[in-house]
ZALO-773416 format. One line per 10 residues: number of its first residue (from 1); their letters; for each residue x, y, z of N, C-alpha, C, O. Coordinates in nm, 2 decimals. Each point is the difference from the previous one (the first is absolute). Layout:
BEGIN
NUM	a	X Y Z X Y Z X Y Z X Y Z; ...
***
This chain:
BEGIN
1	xxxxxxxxxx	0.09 -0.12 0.00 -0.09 0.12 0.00 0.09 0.12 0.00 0.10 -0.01 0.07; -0.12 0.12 -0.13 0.08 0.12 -0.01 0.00 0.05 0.14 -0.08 -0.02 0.09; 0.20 0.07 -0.11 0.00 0.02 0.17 -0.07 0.13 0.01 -0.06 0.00 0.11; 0.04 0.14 -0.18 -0.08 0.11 0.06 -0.14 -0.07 0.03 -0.07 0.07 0.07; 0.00 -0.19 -0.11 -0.11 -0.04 0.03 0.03 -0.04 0.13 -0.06 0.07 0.08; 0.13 -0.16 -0.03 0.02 -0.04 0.13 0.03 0.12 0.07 -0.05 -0.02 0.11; 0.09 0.11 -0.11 0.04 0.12 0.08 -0.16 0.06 0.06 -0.05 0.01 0.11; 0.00 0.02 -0.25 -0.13 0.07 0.00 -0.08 -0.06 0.08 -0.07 0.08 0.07; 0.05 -0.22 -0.05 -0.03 -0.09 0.07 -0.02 0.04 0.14 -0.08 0.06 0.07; 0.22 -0.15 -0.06 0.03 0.02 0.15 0.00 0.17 0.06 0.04 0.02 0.12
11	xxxxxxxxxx	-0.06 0.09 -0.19 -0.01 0.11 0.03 -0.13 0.04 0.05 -0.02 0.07 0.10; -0.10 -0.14 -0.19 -0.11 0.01 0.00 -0.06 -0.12 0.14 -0.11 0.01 0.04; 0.18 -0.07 0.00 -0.06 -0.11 0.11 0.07 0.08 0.18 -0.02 -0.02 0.12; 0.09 0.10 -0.17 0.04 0.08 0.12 -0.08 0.13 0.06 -0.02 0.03 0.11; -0.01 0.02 -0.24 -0.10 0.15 0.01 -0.15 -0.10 0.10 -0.06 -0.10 -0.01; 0.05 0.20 0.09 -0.10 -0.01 0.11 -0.17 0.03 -0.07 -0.03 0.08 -0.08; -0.04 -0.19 0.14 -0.11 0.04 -0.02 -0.09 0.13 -0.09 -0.03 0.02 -0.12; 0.04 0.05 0.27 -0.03 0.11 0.05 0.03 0.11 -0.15 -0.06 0.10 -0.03; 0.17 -0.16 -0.06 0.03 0.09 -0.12 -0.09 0.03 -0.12 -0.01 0.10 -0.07; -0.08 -0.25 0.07 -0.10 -0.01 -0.07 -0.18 0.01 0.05 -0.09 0.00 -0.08
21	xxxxxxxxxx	0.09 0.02 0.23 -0.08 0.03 0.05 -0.13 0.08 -0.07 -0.11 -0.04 0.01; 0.17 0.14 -0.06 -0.07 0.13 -0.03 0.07 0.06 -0.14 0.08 0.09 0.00; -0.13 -0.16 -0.12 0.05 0.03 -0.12 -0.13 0.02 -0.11 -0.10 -0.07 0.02; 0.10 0.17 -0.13 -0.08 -0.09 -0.09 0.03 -0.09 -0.10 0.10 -0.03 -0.05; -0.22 -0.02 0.03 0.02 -0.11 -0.10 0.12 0.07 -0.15 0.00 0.12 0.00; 0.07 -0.16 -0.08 0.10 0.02 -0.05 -0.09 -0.03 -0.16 -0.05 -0.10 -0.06; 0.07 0.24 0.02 -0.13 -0.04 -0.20 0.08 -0.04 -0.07 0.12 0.00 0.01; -0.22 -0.06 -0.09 -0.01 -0.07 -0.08 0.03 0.07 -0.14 0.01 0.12 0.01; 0.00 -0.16 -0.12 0.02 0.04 -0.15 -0.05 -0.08 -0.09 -0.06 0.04 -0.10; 0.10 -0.24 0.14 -0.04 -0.07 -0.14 -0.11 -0.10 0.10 0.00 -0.01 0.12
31	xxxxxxxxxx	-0.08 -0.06 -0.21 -0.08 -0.07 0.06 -0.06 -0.10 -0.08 -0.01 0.02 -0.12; -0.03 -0.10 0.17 0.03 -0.18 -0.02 -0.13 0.04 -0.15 -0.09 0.09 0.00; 0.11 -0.16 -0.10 -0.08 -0.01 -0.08 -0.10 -0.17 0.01 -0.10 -0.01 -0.08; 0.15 -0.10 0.17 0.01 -0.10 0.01 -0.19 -0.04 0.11 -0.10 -0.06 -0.03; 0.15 0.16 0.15 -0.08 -0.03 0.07 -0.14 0.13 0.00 0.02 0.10 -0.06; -0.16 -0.14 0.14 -0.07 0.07 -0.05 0.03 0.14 0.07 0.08 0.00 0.10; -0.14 0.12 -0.15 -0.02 0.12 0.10 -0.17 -0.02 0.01 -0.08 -0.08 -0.06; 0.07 0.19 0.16 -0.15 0.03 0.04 -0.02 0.14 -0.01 0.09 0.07 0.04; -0.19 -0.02 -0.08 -0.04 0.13 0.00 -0.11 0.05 0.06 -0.02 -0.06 0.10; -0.04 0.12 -0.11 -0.11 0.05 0.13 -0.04 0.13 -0.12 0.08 0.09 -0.02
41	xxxxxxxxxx	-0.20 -0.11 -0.04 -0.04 0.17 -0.09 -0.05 0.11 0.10 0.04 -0.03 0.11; -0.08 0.10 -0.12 -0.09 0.10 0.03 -0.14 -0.02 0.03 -0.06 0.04 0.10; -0.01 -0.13 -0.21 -0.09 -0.04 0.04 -0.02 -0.12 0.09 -0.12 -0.02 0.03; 0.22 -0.05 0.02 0.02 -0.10 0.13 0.02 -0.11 -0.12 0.04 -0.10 0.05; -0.05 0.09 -0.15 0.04 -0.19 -0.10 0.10 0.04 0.04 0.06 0.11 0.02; -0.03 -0.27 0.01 0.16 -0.05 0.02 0.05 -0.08 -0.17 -0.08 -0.06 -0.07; 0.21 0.07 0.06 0.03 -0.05 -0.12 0.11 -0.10 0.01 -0.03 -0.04 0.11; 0.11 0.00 -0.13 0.04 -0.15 0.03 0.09 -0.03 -0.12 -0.05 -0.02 -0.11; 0.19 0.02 0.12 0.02 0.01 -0.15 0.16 -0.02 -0.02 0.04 -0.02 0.12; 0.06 0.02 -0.19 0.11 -0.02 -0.03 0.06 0.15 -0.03 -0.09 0.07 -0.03
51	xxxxxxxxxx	0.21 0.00 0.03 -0.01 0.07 -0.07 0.06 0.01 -0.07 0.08 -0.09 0.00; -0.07 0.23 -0.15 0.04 -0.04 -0.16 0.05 0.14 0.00 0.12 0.00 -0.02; -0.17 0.12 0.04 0.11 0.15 -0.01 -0.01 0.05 0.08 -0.10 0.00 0.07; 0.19 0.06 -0.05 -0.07 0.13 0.15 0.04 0.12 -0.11 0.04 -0.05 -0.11; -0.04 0.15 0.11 0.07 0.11 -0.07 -0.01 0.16 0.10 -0.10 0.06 0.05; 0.19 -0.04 -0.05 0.09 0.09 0.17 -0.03 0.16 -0.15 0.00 -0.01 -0.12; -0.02 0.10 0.20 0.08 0.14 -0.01 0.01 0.08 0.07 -0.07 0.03 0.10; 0.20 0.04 -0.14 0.06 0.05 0.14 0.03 -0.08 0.11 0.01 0.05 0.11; 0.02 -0.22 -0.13 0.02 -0.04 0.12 -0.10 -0.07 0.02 0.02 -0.12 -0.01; -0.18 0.18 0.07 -0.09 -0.04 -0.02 -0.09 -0.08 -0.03 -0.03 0.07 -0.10
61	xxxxxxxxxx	-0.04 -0.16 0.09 -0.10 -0.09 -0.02 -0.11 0.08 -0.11 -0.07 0.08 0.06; 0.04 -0.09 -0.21 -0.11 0.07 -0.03 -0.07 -0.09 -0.11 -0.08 0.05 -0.08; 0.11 -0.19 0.07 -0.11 -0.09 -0.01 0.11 -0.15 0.06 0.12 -0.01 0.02; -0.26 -0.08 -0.02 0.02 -0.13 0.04 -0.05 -0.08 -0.06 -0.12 0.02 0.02; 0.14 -0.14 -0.11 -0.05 -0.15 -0.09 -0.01 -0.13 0.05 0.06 -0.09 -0.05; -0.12 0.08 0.13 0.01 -0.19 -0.01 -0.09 -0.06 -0.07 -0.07 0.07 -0.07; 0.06 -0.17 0.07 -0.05 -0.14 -0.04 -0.12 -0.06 0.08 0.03 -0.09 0.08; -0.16 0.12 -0.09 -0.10 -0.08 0.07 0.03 -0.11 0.08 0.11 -0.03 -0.05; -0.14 -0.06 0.14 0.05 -0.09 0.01 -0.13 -0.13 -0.03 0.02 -0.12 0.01; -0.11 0.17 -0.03 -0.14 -0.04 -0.01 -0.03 0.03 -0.17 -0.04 -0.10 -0.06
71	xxxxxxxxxx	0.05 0.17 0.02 -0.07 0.06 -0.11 0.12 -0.05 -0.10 -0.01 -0.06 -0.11; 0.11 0.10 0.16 0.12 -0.02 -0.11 0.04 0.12 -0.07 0.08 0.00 -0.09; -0.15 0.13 0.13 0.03 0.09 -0.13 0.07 0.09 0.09 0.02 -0.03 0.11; 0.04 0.17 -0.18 0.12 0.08 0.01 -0.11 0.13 0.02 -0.07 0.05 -0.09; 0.09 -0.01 0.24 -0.07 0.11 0.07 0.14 0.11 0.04 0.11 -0.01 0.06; -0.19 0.11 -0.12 0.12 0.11 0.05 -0.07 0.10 0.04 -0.11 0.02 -0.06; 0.16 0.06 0.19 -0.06 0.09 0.07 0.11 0.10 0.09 0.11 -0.03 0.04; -0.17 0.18 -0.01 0.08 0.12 0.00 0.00 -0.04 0.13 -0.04 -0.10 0.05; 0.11 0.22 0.02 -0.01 0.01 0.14 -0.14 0.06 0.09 -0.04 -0.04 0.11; -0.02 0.15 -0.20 -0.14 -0.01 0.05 -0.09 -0.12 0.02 -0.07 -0.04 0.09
81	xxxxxxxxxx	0.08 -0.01 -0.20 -0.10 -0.12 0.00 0.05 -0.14 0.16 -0.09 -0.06 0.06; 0.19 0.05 -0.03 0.05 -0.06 0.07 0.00 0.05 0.16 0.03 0.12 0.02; -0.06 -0.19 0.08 -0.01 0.05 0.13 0.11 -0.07 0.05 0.09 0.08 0.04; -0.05 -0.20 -0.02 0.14 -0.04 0.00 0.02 -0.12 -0.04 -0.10 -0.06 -0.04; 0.24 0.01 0.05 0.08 -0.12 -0.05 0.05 -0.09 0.08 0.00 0.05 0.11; 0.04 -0.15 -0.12 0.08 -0.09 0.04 0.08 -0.06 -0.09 -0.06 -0.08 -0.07; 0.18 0.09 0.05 0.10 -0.04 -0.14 0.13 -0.08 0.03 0.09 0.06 0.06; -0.07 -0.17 -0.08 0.13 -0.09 0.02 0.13 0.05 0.01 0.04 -0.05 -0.10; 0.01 0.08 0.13 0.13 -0.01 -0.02 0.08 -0.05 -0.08 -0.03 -0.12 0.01; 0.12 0.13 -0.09 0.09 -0.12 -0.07 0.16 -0.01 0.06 0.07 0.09 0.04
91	xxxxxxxxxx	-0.06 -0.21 -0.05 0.17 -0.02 0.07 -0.03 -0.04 0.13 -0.10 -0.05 0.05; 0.26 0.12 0.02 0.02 0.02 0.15 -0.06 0.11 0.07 0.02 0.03 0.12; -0.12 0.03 -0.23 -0.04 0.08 0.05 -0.12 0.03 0.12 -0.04 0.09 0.08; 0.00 -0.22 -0.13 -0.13 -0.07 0.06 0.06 -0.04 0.15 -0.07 0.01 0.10; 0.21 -0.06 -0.10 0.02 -0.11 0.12 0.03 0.15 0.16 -0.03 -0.01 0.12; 0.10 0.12 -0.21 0.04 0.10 0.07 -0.12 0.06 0.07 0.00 0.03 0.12; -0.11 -0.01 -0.24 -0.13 0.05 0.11 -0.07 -0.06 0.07 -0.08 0.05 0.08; 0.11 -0.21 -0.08 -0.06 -0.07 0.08 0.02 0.02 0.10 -0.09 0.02 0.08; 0.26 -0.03 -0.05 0.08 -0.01 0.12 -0.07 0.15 0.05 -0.08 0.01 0.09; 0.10 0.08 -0.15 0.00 0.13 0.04 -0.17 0.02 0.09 -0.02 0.07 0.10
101	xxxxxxxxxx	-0.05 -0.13 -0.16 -0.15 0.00 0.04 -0.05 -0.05 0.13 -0.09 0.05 0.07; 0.19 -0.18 -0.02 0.01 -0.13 0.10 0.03 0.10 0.10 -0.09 0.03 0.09; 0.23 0.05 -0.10 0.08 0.10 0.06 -0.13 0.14 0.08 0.02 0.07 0.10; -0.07 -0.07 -0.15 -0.11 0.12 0.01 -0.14 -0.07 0.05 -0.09 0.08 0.03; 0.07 -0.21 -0.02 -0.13 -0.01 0.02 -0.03 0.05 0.13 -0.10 0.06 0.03; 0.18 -0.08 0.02 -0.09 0.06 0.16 -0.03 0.13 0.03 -0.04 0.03 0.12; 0.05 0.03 -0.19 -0.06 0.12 0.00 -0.12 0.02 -0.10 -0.04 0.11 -0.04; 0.01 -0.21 0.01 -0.11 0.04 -0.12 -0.10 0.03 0.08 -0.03 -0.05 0.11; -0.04 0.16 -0.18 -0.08 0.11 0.03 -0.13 0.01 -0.12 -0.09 0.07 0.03; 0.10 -0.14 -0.14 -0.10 0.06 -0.08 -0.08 -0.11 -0.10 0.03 -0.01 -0.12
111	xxxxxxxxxx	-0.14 -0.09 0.20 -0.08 -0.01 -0.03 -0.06 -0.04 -0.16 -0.08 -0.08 -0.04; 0.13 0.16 0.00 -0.06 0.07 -0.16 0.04 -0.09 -0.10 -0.07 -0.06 -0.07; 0.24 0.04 0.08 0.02 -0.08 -0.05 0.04 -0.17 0.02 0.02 -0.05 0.11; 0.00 -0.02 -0.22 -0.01 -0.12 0.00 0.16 -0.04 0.06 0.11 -0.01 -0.07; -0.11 -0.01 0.19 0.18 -0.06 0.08 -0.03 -0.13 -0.06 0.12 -0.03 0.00; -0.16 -0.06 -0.04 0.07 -0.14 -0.08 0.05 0.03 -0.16 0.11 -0.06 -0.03; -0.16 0.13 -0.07 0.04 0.09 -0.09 0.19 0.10 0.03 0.10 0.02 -0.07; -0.13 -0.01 0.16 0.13 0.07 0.04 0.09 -0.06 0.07 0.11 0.05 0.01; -0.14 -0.18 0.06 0.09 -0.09 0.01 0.09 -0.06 -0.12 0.12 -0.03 0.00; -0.19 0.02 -0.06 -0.01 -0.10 -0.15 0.13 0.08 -0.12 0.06 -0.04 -0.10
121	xxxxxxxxxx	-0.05 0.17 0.20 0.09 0.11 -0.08 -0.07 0.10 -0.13 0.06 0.08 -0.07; -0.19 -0.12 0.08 -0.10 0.09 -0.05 0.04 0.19 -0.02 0.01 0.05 0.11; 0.00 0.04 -0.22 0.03 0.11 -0.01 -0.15 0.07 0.01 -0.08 0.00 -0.10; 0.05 0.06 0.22 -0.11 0.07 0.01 -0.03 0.16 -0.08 0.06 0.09 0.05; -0.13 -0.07 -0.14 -0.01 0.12 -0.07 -0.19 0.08 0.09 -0.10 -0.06 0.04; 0.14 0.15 -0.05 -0.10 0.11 0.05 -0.03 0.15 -0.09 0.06 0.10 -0.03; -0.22 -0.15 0.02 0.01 0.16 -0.12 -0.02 0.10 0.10 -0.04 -0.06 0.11; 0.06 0.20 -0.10 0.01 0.11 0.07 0.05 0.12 -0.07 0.08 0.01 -0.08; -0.19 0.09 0.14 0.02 0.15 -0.08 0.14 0.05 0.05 0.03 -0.03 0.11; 0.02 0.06 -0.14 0.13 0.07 0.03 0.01 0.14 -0.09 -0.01 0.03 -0.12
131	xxxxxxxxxx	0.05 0.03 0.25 0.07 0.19 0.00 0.07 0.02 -0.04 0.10 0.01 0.08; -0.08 0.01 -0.25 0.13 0.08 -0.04 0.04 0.13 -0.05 -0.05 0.09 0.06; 0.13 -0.07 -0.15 0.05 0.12 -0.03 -0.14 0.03 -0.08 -0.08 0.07 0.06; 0.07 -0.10 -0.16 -0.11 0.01 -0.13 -0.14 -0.04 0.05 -0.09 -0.04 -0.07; 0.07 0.04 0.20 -0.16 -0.07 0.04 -0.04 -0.09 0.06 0.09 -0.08 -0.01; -0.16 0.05 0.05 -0.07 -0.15 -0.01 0.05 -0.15 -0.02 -0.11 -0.03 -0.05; 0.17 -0.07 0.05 -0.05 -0.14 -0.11 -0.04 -0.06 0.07 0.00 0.03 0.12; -0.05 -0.15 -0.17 -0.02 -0.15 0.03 0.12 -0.07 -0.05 0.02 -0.01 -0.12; 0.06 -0.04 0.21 0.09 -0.07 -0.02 0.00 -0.18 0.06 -0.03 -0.01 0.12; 0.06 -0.10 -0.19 0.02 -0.12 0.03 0.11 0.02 0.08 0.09 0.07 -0.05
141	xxxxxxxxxx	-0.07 -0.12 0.19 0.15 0.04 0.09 0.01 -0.11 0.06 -0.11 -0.04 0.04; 0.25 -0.06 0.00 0.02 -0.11 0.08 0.03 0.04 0.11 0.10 0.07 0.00; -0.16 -0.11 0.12 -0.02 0.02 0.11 0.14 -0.10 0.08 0.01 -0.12 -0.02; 0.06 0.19 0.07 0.11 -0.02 0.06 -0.02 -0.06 0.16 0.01 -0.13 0.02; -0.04 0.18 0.08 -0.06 -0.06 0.11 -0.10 -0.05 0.01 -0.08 0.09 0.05; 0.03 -0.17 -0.07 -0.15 -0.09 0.00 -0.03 -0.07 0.12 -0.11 -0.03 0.02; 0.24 -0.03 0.08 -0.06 -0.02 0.12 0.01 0.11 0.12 0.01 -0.05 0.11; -0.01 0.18 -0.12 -0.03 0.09 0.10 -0.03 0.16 -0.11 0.05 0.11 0.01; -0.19 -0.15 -0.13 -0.02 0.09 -0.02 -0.11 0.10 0.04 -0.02 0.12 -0.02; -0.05 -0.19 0.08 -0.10 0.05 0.07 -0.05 0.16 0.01 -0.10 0.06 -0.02
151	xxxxxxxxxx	0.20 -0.01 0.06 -0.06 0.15 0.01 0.12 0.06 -0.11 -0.04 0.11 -0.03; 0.16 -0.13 -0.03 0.05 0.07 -0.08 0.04 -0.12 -0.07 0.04 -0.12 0.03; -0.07 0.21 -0.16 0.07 -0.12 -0.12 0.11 0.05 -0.09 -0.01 0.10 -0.06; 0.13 -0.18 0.04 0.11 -0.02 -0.08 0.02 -0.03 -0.11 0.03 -0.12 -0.01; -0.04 0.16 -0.08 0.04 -0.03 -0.16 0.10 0.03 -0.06 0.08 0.08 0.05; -0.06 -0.15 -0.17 0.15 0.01 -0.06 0.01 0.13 -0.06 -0.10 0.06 -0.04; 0.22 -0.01 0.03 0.04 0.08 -0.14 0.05 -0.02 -0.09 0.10 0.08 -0.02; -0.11 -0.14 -0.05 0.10 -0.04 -0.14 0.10 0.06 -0.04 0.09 -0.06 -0.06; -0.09 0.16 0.07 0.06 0.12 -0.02 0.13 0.07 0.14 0.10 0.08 -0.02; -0.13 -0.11 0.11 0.07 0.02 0.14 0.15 0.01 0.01 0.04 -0.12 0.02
161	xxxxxxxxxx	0.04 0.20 -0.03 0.14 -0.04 0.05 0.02 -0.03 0.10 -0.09 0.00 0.09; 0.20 -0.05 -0.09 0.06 -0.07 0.14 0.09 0.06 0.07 0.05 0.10 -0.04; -0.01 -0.16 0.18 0.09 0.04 0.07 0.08 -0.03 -0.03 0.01 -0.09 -0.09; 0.13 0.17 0.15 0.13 -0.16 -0.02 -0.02 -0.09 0.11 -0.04 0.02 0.11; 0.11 -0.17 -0.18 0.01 -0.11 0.06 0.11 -0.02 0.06 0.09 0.08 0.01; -0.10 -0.23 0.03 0.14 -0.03 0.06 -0.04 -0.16 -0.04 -0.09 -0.06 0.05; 0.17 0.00 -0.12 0.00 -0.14 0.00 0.12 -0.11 0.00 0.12 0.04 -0.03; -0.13 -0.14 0.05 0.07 -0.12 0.03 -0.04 -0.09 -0.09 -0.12 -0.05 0.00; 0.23 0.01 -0.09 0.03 -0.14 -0.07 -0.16 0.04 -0.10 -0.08 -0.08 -0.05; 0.07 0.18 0.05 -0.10 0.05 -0.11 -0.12 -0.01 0.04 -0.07 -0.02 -0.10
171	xxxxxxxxxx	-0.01 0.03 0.22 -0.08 0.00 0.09 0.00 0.14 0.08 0.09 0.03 0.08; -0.24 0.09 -0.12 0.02 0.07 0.09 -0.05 0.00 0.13 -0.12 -0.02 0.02; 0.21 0.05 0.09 -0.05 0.00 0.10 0.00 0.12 0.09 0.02 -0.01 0.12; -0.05 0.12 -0.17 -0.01 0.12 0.02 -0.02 0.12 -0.09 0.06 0.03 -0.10; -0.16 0.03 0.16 -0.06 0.14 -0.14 -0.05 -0.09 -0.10 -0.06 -0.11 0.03; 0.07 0.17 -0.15 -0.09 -0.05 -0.11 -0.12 0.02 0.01 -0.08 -0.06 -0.06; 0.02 0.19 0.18 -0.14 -0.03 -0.04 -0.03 0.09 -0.10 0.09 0.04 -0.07; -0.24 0.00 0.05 -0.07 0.08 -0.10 -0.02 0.15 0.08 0.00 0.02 0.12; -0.01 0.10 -0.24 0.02 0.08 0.06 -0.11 0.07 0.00 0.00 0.12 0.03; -0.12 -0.20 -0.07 -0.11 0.05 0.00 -0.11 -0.11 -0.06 0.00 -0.06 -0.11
181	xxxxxxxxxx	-0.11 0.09 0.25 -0.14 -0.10 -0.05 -0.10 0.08 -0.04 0.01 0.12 -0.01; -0.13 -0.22 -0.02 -0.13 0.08 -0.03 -0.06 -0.06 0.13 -0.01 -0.12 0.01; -0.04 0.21 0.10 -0.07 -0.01 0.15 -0.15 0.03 -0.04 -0.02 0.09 -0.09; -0.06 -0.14 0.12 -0.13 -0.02 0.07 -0.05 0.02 0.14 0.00 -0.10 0.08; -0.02 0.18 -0.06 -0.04 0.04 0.19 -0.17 -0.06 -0.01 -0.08 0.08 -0.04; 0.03 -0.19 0.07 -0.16 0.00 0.03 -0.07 -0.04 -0.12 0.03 -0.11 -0.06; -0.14 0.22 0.02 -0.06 0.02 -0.12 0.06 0.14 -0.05 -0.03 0.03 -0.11; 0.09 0.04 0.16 0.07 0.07 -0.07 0.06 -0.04 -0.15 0.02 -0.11 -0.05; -0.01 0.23 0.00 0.06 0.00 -0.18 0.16 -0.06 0.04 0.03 0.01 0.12; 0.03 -0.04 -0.18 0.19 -0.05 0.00 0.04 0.13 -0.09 -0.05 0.08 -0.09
191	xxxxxxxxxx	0.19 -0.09 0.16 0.08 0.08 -0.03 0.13 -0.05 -0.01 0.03 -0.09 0.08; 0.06 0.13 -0.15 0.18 -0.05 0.00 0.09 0.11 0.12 0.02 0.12 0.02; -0.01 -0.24 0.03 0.08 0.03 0.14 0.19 -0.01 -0.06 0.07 -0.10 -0.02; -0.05 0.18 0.02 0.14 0.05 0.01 0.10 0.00 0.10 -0.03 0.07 0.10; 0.14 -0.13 -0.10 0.08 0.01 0.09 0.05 0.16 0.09 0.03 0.02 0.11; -0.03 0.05 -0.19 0.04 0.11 0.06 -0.13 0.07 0.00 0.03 0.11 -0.04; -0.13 -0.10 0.06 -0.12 -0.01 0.04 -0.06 -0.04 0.14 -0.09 0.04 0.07; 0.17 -0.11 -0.07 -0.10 -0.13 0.13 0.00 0.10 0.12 -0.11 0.02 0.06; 0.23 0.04 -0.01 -0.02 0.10 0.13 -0.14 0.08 -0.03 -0.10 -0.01 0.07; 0.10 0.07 -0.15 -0.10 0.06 -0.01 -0.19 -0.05 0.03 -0.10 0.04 0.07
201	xxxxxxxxxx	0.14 -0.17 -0.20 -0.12 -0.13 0.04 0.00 -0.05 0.14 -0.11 -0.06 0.01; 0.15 0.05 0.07 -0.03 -0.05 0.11 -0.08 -0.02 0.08 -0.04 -0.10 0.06; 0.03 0.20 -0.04 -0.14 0.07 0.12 -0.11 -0.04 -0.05 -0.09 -0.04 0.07; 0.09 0.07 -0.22 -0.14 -0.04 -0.01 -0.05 -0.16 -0.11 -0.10 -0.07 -0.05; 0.25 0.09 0.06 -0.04 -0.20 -0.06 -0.01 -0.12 0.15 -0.08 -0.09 0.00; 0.19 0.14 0.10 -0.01 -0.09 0.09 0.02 0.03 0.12 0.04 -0.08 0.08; -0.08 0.20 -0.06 -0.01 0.10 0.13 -0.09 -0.04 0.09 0.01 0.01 0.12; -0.14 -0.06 -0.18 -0.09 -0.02 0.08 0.05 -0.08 0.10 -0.02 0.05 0.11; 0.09 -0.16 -0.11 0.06 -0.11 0.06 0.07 0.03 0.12 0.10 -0.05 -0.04; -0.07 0.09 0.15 0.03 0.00 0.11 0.14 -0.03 0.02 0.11 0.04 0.02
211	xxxxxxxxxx	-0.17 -0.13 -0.03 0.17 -0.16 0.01 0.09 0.07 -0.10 0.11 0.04 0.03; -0.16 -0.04 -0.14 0.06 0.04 -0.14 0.11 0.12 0.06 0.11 -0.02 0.03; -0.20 0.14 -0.02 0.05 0.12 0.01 0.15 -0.01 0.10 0.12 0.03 -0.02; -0.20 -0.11 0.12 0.11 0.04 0.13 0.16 -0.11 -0.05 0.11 0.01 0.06; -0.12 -0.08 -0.14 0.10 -0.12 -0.06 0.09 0.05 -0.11 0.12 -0.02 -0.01; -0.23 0.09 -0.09 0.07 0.06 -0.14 -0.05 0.15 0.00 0.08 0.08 -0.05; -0.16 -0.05 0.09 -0.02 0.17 -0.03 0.11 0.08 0.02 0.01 0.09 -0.09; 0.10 -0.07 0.20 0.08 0.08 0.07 0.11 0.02 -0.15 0.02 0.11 -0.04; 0.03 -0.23 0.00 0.12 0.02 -0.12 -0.08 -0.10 -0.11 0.02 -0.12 0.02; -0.10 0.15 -0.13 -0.03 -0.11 -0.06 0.13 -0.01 -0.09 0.08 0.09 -0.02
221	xxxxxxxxxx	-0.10 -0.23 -0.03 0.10 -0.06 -0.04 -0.07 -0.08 -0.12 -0.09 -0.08 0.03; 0.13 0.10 -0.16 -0.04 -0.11 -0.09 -0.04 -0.10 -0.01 -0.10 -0.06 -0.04; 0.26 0.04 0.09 0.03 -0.17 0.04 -0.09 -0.09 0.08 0.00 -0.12 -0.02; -0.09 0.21 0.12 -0.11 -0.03 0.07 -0.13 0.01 -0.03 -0.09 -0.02 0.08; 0.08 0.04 -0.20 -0.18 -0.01 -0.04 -0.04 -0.09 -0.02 -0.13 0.00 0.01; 0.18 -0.14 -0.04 -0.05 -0.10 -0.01 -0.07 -0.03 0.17 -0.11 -0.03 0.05; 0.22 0.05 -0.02 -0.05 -0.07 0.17 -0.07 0.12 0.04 -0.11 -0.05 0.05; 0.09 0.17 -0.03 -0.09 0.08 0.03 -0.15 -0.03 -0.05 -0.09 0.02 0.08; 0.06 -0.07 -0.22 -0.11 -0.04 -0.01 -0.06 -0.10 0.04 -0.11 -0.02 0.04; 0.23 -0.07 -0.04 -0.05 -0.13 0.09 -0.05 0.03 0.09 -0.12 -0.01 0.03
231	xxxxxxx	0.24 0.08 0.09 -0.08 0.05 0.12 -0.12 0.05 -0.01 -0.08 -0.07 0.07; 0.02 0.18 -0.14 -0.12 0.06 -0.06 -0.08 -0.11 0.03 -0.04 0.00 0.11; 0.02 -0.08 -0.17 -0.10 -0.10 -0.04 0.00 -0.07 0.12 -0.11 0.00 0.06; 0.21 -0.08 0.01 -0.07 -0.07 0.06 0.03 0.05 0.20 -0.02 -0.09 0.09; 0.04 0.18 -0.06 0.07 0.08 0.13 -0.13 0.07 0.03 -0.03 0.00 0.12; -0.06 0.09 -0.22 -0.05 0.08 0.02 -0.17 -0.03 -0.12 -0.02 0.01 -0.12; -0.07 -0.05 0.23 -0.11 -0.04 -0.09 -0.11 0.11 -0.02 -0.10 -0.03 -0.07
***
């Protein structure tokens, strides 16, 4: 076996618990064409199906094709039309969110969605209006914390820079995060949360929270939003 794999290894069997505690799930990009997805419309039909294109702009989701799994025929539908997804994974990518999901169950908080789906390494999509520069949209968005989203929700940015990292034997284990999500507070509209932003977001993304405040409010820290929302969700009901 190459030895940076054994390094990474045994680097990774040392890091404590406690490191994965409070992370989000890690997005997705390609997804299994093999196994079925599930869809959920607008009008509540569920659809059942394989899938055959997605087609992204800007990053974005702005249609989806599968394959009936009943009917046999080739249904394509926007992000309006769709209320949300459940989409495979392809690769290792599947095995990573699994792990990642196992890691987080005990805090799960929300009901809503399907936790055997998301064991399974399932990529959860959520349509939501979101606040931008030019207005309004409805955007398709993959929901990053799914077991403690309860009162705030996490989505990807496609688009997001990163921090710097720090890695071993080609494994990072430090920084690399995103430098910006699309947040959901409630029924509130979503908005892109910015790293050099967030002092400002605070108070009233996760201020309410008590616990929160007196832990992260004084110096927030980037590096701490993941676990600040955790806390959010499950510290402060």
């Amino acid at each position: 076996m190459n030895f940076k794999y054994v390094l990474a290894i045994a680097l990774l069997c040392f890091i404590t618990p406690s490191l994965f505690s409070q992370v989000f799930m890690p997005p997705s990009e390609g997804y299994s064409r093999q196994k079925n997805s599930y869809l959920t419309l607008e009008d509540g039909k569920e659809i059942t199906g394989t899938l055959e294109k997605m087609t992204r702009k800007k990053g974005l989701i702005s249609s989806i094709e599968v394959t009936d799994s009943i009917s046999g025929k080739k249904l394509k539908f926007t992000p309006n039309q769709v209320k949300f997804m459940y989409l495979p994974p392809s690769g290792l990518d599947k095995l990573a969110r699994g792990m990642d999901f196992l890691n987080d169950a005990t805090k799960w908080n929300n009901q809503d969605l399907d936790a055997y789906r998301l064991r399974k390494g399932y990529v959860y999509f959520e349509k939501s209006e979101v606040e931008l520069k030019k207005g309004t949209q409805v955007l398709m968005l993959q929901l990053l914390n799914p077991s403690f989203s309860g009162k705030v929700k996490v989505f990807h940015d496609p688009y997001a820079n990163e921090t710097a990292s720090v890695g071993v034997a080609g494994v990072t284990v430090a920084g690399g995060e995103d430098k910006s999500y699309y947040v959901k507070k409630g029924k509130e509209v979503a908005f892109k949360l910015y790293k050099k932003n967030y002092d400002k977001e605070f108070k009233d993304l996760l201020g309410d929270c008590p616990t929160v405040t007196k832990k992260y409010g004084d110096k927030t820290r980037w590096s701490d939003f993941e676990a600040a929302v955790a806390a959010h969700a499950t510290e402060c009901k």
